[in-house]
MARLUM-919125 format. One record per residue (C-alpha): residue number from 1; y, z, x. Coordinates in pm, whole numbers, plus 50000, padded with zeros to 5 digits. Each point is the difference from the previous one (the first is absolute). Last residue first. Layout:
residues N
NUM | Y | Z | X
...
This chain:
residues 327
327 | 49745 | 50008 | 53388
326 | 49800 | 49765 | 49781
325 | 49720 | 50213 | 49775
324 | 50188 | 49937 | 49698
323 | 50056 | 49604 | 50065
322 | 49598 | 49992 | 50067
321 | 49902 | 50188 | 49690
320 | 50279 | 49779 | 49785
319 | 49849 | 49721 | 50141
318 | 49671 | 50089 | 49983
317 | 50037 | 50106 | 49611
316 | 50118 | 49648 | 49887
315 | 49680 | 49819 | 49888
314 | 49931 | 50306 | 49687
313 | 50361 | 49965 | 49905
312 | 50232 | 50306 | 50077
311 | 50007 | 50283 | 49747
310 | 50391 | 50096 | 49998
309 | 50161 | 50221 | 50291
308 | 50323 | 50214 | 49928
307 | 50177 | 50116 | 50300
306 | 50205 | 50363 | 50040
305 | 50203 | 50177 | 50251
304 | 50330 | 49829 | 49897
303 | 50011 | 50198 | 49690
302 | 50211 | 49876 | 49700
301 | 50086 | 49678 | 50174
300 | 49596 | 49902 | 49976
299 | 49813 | 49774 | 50155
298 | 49738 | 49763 | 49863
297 | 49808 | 49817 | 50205
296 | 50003 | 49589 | 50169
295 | 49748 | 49853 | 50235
294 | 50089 | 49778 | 50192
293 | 49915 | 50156 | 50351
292 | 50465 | 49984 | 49997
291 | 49954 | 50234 | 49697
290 | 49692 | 50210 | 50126
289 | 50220 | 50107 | 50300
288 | 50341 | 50042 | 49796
287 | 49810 | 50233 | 49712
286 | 49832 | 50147 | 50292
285 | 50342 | 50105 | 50182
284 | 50128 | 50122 | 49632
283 | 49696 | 50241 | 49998
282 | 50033 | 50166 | 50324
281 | 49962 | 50342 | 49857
280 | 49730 | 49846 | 49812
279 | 49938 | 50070 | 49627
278 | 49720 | 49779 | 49781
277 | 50018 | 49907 | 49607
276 | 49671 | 49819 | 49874
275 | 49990 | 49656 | 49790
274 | 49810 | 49910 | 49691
273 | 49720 | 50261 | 49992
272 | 50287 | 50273 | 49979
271 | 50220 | 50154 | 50238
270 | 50095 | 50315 | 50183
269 | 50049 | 50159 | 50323
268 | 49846 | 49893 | 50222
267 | 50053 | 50050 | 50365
266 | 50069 | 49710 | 50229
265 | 49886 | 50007 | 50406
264 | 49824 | 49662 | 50030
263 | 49641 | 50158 | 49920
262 | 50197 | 50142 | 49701
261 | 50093 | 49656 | 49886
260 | 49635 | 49818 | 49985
259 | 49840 | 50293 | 49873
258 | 50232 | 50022 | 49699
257 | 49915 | 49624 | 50000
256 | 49653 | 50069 | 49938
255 | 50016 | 50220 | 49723
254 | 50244 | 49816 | 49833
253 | 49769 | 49674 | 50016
252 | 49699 | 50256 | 49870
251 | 50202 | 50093 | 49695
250 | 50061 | 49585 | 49981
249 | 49678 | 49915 | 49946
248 | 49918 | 50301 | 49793
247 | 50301 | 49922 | 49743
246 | 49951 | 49655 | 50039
245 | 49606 | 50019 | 49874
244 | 50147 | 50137 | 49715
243 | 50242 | 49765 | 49955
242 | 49746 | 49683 | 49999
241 | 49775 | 50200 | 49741
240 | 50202 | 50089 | 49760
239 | 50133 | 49604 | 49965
238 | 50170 | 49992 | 49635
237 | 50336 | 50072 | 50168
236 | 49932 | 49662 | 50223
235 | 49952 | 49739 | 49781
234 | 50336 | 50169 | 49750
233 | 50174 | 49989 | 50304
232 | 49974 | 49676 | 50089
231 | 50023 | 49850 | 49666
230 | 50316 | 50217 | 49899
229 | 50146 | 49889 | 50353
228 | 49939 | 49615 | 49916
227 | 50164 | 50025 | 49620
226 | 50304 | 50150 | 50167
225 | 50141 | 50347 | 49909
224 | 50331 | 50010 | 49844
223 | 49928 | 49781 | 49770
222 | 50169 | 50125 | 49691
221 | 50318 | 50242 | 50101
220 | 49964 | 50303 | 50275
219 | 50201 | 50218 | 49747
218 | 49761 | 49910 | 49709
217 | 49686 | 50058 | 50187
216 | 50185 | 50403 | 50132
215 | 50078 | 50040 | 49634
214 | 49655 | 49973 | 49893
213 | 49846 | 50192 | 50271
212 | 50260 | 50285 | 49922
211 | 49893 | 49971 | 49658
210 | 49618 | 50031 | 50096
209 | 50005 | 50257 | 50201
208 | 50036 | 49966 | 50342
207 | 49789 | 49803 | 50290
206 | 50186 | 49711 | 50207
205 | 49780 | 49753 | 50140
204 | 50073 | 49752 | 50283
203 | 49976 | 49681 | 50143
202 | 50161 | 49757 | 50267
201 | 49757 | 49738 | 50068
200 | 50078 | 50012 | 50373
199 | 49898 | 50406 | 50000
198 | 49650 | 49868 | 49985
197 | 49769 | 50236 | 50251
196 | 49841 | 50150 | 49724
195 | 50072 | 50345 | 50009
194 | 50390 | 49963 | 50111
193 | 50070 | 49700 | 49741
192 | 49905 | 50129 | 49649
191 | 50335 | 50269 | 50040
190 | 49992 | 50255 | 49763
189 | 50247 | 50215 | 49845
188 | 49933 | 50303 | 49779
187 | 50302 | 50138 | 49761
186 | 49928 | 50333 | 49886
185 | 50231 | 50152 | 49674
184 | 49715 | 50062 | 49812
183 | 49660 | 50061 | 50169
182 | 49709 | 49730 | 49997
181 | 49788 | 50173 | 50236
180 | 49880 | 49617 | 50133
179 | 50296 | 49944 | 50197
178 | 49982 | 50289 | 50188
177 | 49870 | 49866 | 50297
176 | 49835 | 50222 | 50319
175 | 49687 | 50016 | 49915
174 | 49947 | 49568 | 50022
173 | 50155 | 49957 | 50345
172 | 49913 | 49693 | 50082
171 | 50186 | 49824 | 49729
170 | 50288 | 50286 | 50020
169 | 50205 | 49894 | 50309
168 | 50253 | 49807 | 49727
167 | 50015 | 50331 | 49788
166 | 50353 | 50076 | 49967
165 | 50018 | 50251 | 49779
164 | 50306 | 50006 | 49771
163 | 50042 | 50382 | 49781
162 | 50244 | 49950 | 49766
161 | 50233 | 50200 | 49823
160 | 50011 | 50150 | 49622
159 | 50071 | 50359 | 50119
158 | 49672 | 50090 | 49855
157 | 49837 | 49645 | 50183
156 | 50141 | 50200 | 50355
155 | 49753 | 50238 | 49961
154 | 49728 | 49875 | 49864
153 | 49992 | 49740 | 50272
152 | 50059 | 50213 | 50283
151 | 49653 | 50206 | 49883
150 | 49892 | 49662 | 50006
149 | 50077 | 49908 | 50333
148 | 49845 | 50325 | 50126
147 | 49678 | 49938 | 49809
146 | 50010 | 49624 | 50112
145 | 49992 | 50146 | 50398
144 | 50277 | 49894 | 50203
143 | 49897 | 49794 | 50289
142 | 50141 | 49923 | 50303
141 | 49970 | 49665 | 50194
140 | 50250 | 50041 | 50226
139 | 50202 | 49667 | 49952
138 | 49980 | 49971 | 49715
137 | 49851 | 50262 | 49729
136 | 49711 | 49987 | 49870
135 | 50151 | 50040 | 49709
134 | 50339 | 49948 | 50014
133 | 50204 | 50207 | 49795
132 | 50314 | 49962 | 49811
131 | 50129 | 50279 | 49843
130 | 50286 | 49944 | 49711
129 | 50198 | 50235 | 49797
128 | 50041 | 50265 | 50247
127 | 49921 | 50360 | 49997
126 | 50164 | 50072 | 50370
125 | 49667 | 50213 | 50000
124 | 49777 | 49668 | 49904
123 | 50050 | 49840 | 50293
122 | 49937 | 50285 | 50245
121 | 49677 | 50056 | 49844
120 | 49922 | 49593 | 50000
119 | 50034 | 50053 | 50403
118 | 50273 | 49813 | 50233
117 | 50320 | 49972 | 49803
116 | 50328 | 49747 | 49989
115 | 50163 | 50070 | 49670
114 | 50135 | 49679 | 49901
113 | 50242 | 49963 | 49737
112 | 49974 | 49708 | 49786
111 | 50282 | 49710 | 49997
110 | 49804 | 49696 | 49948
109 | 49971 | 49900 | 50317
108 | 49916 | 50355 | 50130
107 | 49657 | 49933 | 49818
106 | 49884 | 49678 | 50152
105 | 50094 | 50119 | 50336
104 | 49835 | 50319 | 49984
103 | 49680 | 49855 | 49888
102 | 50019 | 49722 | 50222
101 | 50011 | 50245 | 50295
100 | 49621 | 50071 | 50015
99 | 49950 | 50334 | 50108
98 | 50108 | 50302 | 50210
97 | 49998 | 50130 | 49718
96 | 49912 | 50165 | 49610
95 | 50326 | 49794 | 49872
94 | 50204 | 50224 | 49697
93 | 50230 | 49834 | 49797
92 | 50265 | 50152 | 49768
91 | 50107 | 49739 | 49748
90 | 50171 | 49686 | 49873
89 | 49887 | 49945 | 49701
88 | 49666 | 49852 | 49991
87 | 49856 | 49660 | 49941
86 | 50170 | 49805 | 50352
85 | 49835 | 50313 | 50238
84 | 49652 | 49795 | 49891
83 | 50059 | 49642 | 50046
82 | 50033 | 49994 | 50382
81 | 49699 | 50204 | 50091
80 | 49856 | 49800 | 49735
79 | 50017 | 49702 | 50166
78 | 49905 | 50106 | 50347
77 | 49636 | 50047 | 49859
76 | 49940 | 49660 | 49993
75 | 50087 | 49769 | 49760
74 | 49898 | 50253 | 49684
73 | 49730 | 50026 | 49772
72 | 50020 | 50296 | 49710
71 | 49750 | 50214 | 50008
70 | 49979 | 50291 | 49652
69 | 49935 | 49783 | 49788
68 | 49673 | 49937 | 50178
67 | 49899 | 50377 | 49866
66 | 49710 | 50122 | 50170
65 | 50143 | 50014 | 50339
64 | 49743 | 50024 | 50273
63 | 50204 | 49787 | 50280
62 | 49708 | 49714 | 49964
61 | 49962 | 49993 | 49637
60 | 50411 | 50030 | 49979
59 | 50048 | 49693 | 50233
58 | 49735 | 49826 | 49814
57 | 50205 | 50062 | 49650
56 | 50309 | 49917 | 50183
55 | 49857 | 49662 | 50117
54 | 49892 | 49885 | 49638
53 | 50324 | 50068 | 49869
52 | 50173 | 49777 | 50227
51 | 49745 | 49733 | 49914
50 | 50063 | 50051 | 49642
49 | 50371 | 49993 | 50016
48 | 49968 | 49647 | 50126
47 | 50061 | 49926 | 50401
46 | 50263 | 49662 | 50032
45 | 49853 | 49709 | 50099
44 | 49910 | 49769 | 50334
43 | 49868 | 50288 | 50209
42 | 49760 | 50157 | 49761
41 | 49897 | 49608 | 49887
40 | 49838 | 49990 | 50360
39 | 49761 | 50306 | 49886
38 | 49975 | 50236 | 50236
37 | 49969 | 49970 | 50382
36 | 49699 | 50230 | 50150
35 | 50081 | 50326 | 50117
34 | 49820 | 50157 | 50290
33 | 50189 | 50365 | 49992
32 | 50180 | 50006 | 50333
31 | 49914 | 50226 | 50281
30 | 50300 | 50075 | 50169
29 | 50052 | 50230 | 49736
28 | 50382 | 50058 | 50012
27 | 50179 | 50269 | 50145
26 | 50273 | 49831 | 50192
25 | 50122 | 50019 | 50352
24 | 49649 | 49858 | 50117
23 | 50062 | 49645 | 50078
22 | 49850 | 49838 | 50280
21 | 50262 | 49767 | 50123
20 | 49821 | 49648 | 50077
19 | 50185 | 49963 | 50254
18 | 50063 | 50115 | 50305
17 | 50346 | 50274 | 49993
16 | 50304 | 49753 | 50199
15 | 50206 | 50027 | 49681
14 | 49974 | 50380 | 49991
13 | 50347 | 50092 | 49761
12 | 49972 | 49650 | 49798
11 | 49650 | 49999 | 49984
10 | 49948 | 50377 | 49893
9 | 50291 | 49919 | 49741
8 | 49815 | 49663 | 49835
7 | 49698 | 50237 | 50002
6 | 50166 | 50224 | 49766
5 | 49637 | 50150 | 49827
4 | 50117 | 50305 | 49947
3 | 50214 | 50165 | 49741
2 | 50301 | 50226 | 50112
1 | 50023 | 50376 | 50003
């Protein structure tokens, strides 16, 4: 399943689509977090130890983590993803999917075993010595309940394996994280980025114990998160209020778009606040329709019957109403 957000290929493939393209092939807030610009001397030095420390501990206030040692900041969540199948032997990996195919890829490139699987029960019968989770998951939006997860947990930390849950859907989605349960063996991500509208700045957390933290900083070298993206993220972890007026801003966006697509003909069947996950029998013809309207989806090889929508922009729902509603 590839990322979205490849305009450059919508414009290549649809080149006479009106622009501008109304983007909704990823699941990004298209409400952006109102950020101010830090402190010039962030962009014109290198980010002390202390400021990177000072952005974990407001990560962990705002994921409910008591222990900051236990958040380690990343460049986006994509790093990690990477990093992780490097500090293990190679291994017995099990992917809870249909899901997001950098996990497989970053783990078959150094030599692991993939068991493909579609439920954490099926995972853990082929008694593997990774499952990787995501959590809500993308692109259906499922969610395994932290009991389950850590049930998982338990069980795979006795074999000394790792249970990785991908969290980047989790912001708005508060229940469903397991970051705070602190349970050895679990490796949280989270991506700052989704929530808040900012996945420019490139920022993540990883959430372990404290050792695994430490070797996951010392893998990613000094720096590895610029002095500007600290700032930024640091501003707008410390705003309760802003996200929780997201979360019921954009609950009510989903709401409405689910309308949107099943007065067209969609059902749906999944998603989260972020983006929702529609079938069509004539799916790929609306993918083509919307495309050359300018306005670009997500499709997916896996099962040609299904579109992912994101959250448009408040001054973009008439056109996507009016490019639905065209016969």
């Amino acid at each position: 399943m590839q990322h979205g957000g490849n305009l450059h290929d919508a414009k290549a493939r649809f080149p006479e689509a009106p622009e501008p393209w109304l983007d909704l092939s990823t699941g990004i807030n298209p409400n952006a977090y109102p950020l101010t610009l830090p402190d010039p001397r962030a962009f014109t030095r290198l980010p002390s130890p202390q400021e990177v420390s000072h952005t974990e501990a407001v990560a962990a206030r705002a994921y409910r983590i008591s222990d900051p040692a236990r958040v380690a900041a990343t460049p986006g969540s994509q790093a990690p993803i990477r990093l992780l199948p490097r500090l293990r032997a190679r291994g017995r990996v099990a992917i809870v999917g249909p899901t997001y195919s950098e996990h497989e890829r970053s783990w078959v490139r150094e030599g692991h075993e993939i068991l493909a699987v579609t439920t954490l029960v099926e995972a853990l019968s082929l008694t593997p010595d990774v499952v990787v989770v995501v959590n809500p998951n993308n692109p259906d939006g499922r969610v395994a309940h932290p009991a389950e997860l850590a049930s998982a947990a338990a069980e795979l930390h006795q074999r000394g394996g790792w249970l990785v849950v991908d969290e980047a859907f989790g912001d708005l989605d508060d229940e469903a994280s397991i970051a705070p349960q602190d349970l050895p063996g679990t490796i949280a991500l989270r991506s700052f980025g989704k929530a808040y509208g900012l996945a420019g700045v490139r920022l993540g957390f990883v959430v372990t114990a404290p050792a695994l933290c430490a070797r996951i900083r010392e893998e990613l070298g000094p720096w590895a998160v610029s002095g500007p993206a600290l700032a930024i993220g640091a501003a707008a972890l410390a705003d309760d209020a802003w996200l929780a007026e997201q979360k019921v801003r954009l609950f009510e966006a989903a709401i409405a778009l689910d309308r949107l697509l099943t007065g067209a003909g969609f059902h749906i069947v999944g998603g989260t606040r972020l983006f929702r996950l529609a079938r069509h029998g004539a799916a790929p013809d609306w993918f083509v329709r919307l495309a050359k309207a300018g306005i670009w989806v997500r499709k997916f090889d896996h099962d040609p019957t299904i579109l992912r929508f994101g959250i448009p922009q408040e001054e973009t729902w008439t056109r996507l109403k009016q490019s639905l509603a065209a016969k």
